[in-house]
MOPAC internal coordinates of N, CA, C and O (Angstrom, degrees):
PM7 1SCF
backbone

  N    0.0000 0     0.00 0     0.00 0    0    0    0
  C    1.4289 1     0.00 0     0.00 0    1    0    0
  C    1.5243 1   112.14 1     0.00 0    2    1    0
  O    1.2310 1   120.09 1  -179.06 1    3    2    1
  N    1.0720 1   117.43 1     0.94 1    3    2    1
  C    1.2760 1   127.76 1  -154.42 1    5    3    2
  C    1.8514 1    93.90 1  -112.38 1    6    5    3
  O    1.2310 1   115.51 1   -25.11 1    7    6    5
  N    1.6391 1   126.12 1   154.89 1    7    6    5
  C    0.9727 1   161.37 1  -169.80 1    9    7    6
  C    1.9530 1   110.18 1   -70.67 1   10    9    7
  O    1.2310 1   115.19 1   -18.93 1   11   10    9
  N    0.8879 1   126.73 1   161.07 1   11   10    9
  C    2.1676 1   107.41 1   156.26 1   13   11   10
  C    1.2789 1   120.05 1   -73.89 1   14   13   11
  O    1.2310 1   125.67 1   172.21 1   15   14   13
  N    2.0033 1   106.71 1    -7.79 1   15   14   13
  C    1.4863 1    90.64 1   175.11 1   17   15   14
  C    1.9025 1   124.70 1  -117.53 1   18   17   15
  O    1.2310 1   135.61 1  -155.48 1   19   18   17
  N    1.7298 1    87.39 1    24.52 1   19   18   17
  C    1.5110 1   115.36 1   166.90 1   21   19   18
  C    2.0224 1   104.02 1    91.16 1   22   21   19
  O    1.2310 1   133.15 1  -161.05 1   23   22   21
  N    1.4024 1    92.19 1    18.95 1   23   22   21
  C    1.8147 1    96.62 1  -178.63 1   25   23   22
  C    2.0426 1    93.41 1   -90.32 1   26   25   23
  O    1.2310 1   136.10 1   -44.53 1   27   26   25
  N    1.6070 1    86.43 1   135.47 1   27   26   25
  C    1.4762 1    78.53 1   170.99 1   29   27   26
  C    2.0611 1    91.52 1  -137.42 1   30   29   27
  O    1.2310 1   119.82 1   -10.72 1   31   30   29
  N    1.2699 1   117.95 1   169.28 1   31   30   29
  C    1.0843 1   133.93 1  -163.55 1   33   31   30
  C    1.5935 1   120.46 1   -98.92 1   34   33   31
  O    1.2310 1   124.72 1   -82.97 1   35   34   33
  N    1.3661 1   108.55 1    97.03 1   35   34   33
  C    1.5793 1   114.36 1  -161.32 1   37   35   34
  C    1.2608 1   115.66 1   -29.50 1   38   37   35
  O    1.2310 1   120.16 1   145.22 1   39   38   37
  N    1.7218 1   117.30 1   -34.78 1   39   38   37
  C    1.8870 1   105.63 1  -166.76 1   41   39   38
  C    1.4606 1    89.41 1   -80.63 1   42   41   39
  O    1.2310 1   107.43 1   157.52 1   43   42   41
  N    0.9521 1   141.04 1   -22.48 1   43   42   41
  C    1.9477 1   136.21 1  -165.56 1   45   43   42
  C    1.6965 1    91.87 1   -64.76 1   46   45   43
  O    1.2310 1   127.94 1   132.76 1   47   46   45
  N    1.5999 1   102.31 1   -47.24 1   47   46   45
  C    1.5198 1   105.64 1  -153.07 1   49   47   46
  C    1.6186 1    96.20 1   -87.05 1   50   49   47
  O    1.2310 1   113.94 1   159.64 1   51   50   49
  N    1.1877 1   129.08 1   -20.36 1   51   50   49
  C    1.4173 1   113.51 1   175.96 1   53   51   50
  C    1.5797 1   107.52 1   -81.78 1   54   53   51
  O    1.2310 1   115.63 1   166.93 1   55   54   53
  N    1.4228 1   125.90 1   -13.07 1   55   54   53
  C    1.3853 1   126.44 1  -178.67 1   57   55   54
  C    1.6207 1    99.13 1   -84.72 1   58   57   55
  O    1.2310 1   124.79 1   135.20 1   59   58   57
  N    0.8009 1   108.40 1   -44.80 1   59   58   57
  C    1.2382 1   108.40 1   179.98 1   61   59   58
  C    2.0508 1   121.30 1   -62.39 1   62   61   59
  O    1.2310 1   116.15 1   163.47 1   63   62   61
  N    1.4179 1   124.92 1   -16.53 1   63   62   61
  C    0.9881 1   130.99 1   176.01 1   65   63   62
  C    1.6081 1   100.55 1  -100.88 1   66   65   63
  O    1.2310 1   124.60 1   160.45 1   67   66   65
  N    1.1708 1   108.77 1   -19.55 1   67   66   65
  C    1.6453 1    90.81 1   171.69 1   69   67   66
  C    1.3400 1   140.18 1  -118.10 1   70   69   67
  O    1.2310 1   129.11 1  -161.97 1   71   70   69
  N    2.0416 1   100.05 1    18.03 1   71   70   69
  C    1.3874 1   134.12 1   119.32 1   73   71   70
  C    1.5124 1   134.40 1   -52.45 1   74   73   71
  O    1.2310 1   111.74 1   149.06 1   75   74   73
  N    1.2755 1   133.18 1   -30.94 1   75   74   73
  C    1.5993 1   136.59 1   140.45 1   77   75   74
  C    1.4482 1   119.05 1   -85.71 1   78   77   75
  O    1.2310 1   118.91 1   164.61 1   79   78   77
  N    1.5612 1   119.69 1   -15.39 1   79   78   77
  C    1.7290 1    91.98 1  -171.57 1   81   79   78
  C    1.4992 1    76.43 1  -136.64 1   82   81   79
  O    1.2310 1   107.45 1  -107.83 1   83   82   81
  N    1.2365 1   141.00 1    72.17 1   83   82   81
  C    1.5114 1   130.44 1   172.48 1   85   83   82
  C    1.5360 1   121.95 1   -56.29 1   86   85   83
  O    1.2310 1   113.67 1   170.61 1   87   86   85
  N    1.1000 1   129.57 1    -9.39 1   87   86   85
  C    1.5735 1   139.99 1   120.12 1   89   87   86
  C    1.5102 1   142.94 1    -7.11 1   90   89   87
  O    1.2310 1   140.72 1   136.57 1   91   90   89
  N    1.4796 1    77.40 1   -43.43 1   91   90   89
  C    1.4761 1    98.73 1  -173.16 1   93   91   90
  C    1.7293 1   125.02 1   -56.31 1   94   93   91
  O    1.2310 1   116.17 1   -69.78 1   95   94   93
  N    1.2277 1   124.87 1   110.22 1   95   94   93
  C    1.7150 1   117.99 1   179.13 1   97   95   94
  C    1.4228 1    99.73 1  -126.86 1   98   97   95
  O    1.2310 1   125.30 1   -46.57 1   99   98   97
  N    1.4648 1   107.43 1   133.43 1   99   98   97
  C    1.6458 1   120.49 1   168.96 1  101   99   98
  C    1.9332 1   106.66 1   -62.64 1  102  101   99
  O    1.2310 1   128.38 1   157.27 1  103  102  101
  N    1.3779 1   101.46 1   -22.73 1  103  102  101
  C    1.8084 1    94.09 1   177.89 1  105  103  102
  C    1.4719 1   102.66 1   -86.18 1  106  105  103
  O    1.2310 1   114.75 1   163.90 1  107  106  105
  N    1.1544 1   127.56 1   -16.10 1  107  106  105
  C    1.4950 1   110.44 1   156.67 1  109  107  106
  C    1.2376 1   147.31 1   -27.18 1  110  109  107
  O    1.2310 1   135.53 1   132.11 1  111  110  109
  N    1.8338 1    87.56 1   -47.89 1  111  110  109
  C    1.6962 1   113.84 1   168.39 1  113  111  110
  C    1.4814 1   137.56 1   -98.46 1  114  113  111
  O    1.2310 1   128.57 1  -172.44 1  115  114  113
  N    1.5943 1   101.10 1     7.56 1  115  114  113
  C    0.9338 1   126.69 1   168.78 1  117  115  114
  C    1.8402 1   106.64 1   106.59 1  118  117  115
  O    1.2310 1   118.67 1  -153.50 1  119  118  117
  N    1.4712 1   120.14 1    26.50 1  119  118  117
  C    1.3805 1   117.16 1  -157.21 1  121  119  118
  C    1.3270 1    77.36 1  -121.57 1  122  121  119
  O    1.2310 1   121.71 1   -26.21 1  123  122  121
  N    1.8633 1   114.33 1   153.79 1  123  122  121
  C    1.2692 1   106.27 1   154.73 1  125  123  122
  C    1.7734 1   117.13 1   -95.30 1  126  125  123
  O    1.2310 1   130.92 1  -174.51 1  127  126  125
  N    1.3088 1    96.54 1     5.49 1  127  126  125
  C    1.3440 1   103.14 1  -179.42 1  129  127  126
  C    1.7302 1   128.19 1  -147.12 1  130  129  127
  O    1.2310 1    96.87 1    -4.74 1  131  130  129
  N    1.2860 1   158.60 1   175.26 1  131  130  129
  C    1.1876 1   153.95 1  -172.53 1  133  131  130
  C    1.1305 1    89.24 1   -77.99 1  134  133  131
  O    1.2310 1   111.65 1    98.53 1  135  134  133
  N    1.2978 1   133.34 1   -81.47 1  135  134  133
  C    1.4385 1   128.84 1  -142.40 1  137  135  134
  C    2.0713 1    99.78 1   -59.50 1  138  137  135
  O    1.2310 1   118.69 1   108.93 1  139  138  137
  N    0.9447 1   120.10 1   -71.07 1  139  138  137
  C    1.6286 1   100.42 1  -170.37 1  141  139  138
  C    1.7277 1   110.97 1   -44.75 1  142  141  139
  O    1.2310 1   119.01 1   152.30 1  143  142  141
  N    1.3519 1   119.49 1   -27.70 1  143  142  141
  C    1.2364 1   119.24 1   174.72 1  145  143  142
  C    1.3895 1   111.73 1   -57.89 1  146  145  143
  O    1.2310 1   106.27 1   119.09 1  147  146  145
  N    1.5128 1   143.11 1   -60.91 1  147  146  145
  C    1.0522 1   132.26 1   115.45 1  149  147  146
  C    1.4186 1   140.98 1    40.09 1  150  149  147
  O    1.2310 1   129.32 1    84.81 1  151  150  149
  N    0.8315 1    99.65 1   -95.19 1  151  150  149
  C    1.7412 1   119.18 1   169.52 1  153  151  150
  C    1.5353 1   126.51 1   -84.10 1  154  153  151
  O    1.2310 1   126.29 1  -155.08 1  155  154  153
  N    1.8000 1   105.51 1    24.92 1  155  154  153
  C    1.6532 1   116.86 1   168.47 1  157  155  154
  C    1.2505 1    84.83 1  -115.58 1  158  157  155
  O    1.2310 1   110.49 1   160.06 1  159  158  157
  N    1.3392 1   135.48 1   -19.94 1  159  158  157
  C    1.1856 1   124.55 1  -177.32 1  161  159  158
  C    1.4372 1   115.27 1   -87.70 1  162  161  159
  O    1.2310 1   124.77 1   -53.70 1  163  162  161
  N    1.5977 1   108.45 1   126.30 1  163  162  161
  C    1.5166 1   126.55 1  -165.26 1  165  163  162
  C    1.8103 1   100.08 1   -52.11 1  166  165  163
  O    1.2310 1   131.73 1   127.77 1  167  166  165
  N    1.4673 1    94.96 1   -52.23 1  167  166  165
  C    1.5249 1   119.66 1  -160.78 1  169  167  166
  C    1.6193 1   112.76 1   -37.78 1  170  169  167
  O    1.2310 1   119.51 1   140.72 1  171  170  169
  N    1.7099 1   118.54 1   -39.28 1  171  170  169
  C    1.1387 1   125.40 1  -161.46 1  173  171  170
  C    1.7498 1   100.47 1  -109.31 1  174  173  171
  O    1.2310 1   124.76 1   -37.16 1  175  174  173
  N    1.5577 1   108.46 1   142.84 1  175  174  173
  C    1.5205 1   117.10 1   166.31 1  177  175  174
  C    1.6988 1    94.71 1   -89.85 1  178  177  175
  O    1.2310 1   124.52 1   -24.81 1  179  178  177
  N    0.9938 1   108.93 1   155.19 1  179  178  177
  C    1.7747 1   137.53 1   163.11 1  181  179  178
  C    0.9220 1   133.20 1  -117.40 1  182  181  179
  O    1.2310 1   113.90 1   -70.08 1  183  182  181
  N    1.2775 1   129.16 1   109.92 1  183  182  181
  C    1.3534 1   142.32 1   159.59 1  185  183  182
  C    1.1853 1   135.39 1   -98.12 1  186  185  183
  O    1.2310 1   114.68 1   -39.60 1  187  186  185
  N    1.3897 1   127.68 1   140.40 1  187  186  185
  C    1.8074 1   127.03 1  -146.19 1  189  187  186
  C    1.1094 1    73.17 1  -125.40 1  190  189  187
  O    1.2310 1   114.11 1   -54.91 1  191  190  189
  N    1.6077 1   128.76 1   125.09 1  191  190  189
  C    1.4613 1   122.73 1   132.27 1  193  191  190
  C    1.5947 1   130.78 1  -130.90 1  194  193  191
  O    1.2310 1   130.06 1   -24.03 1  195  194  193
  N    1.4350 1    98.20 1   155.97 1  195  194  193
  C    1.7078 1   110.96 1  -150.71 1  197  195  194
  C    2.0096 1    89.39 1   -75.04 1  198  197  195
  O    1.2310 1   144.69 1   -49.85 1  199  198  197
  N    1.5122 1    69.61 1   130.15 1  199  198  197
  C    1.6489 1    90.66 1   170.91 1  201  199  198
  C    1.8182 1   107.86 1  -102.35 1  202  201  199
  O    1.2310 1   129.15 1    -5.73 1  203  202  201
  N    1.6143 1    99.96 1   174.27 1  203  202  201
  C    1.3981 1    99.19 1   173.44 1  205  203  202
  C    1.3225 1   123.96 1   -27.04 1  206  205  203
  O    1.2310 1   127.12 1   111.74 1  207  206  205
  N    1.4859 1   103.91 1   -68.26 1  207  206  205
  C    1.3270 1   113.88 1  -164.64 1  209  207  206
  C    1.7726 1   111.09 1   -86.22 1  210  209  207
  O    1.2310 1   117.18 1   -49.45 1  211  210  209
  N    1.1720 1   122.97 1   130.55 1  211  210  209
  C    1.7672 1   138.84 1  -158.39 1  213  211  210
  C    1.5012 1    94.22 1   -60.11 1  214  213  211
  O    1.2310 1   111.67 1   153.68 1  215  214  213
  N    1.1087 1   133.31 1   -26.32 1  215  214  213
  C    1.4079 1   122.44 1  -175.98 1  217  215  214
  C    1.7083 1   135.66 1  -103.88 1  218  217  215
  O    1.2310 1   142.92 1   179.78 1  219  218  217
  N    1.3645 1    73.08 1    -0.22 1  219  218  217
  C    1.6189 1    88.88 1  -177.45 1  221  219  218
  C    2.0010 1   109.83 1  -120.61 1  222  221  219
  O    1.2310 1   119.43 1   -82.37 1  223  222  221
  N    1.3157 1   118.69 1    97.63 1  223  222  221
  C    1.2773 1   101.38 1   158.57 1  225  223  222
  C    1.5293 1   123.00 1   -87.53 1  226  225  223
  O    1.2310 1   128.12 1    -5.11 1  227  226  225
  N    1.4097 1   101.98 1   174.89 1  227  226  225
  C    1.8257 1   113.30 1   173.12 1  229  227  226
  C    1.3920 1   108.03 1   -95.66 1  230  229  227
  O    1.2310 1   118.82 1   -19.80 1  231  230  229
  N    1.3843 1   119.86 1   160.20 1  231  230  229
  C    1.6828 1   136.64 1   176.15 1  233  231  230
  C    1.0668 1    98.82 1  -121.19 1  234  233  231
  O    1.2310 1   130.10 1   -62.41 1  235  234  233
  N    1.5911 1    98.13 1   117.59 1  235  234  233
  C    1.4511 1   108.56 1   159.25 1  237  235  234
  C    1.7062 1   109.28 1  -110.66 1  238  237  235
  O    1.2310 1   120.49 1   -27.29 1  239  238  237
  N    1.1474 1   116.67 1   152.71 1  239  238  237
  C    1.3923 1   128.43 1   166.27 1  241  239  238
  C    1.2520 1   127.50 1  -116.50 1  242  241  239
  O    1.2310 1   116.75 1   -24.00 1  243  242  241
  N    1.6429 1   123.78 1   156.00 1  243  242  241
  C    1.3581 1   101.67 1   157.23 1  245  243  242
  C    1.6291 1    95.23 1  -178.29 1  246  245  243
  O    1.2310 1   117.99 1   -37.42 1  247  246  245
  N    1.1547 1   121.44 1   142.58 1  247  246  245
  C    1.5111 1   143.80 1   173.98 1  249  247  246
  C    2.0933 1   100.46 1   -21.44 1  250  249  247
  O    1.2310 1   130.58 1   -56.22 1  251  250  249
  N    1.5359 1    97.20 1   123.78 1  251  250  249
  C    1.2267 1    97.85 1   174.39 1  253  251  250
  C    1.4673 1   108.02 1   -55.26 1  254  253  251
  O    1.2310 1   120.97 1   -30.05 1  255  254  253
  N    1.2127 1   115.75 1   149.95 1  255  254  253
  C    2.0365 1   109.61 1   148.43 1  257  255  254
  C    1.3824 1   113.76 1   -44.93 1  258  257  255
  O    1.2310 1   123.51 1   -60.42 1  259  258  257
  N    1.5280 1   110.88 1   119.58 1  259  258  257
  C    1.6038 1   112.64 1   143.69 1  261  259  258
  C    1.3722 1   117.00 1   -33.60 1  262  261  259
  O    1.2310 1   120.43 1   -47.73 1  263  262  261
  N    1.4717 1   116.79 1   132.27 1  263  262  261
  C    1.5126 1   101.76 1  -172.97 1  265  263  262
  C    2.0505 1    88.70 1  -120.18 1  266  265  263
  O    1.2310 1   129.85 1   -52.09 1  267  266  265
  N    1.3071 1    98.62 1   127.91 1  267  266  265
  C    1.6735 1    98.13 1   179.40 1  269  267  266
  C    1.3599 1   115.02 1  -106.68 1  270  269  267
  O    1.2310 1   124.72 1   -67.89 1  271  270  269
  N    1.6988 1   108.55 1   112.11 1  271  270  269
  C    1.3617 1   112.79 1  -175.09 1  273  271  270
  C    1.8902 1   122.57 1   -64.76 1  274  273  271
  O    1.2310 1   112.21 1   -51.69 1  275  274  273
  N    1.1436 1   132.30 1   128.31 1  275  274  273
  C    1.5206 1   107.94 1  -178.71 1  277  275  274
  C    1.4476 1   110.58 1  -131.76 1  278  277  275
  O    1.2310 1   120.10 1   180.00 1  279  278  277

């Protein structure tokens, strides 16, 4: 679901978790929604991008870089 440079598209990835965990609620964790749930999490970078319409962007996500200390 994911991009060549590991960006994948928040509504793919929230459909996709509530195809294995149909359970699943972002107010569980105290979110009223996926995306801020999301973006408390260190783990994932975010990207907002402008769609057609001026008021609405897209969320993309995707696994920070491993960062290798040497």
């Amino acid at each position: 679901m994911d991009d060549e440079n590991g960006w994948a598209f928040l509504a793919v990835v929230g459909n996709l978790i509530l195809k294995k965990k149909p359970d699943f609620d972002p107010r569980n964790f105290g979110f009223a929604k996926l995306t801020p749930l999301i973006k408390s999490l260190k783990q994932f970078e975010i990207e907002e991008r402008e769609s057609g319409d001026s008021k609405i962007k897209h969320v993309y996500v995707r696994n920070q870089p491993i960062r290798r200390f040497e």
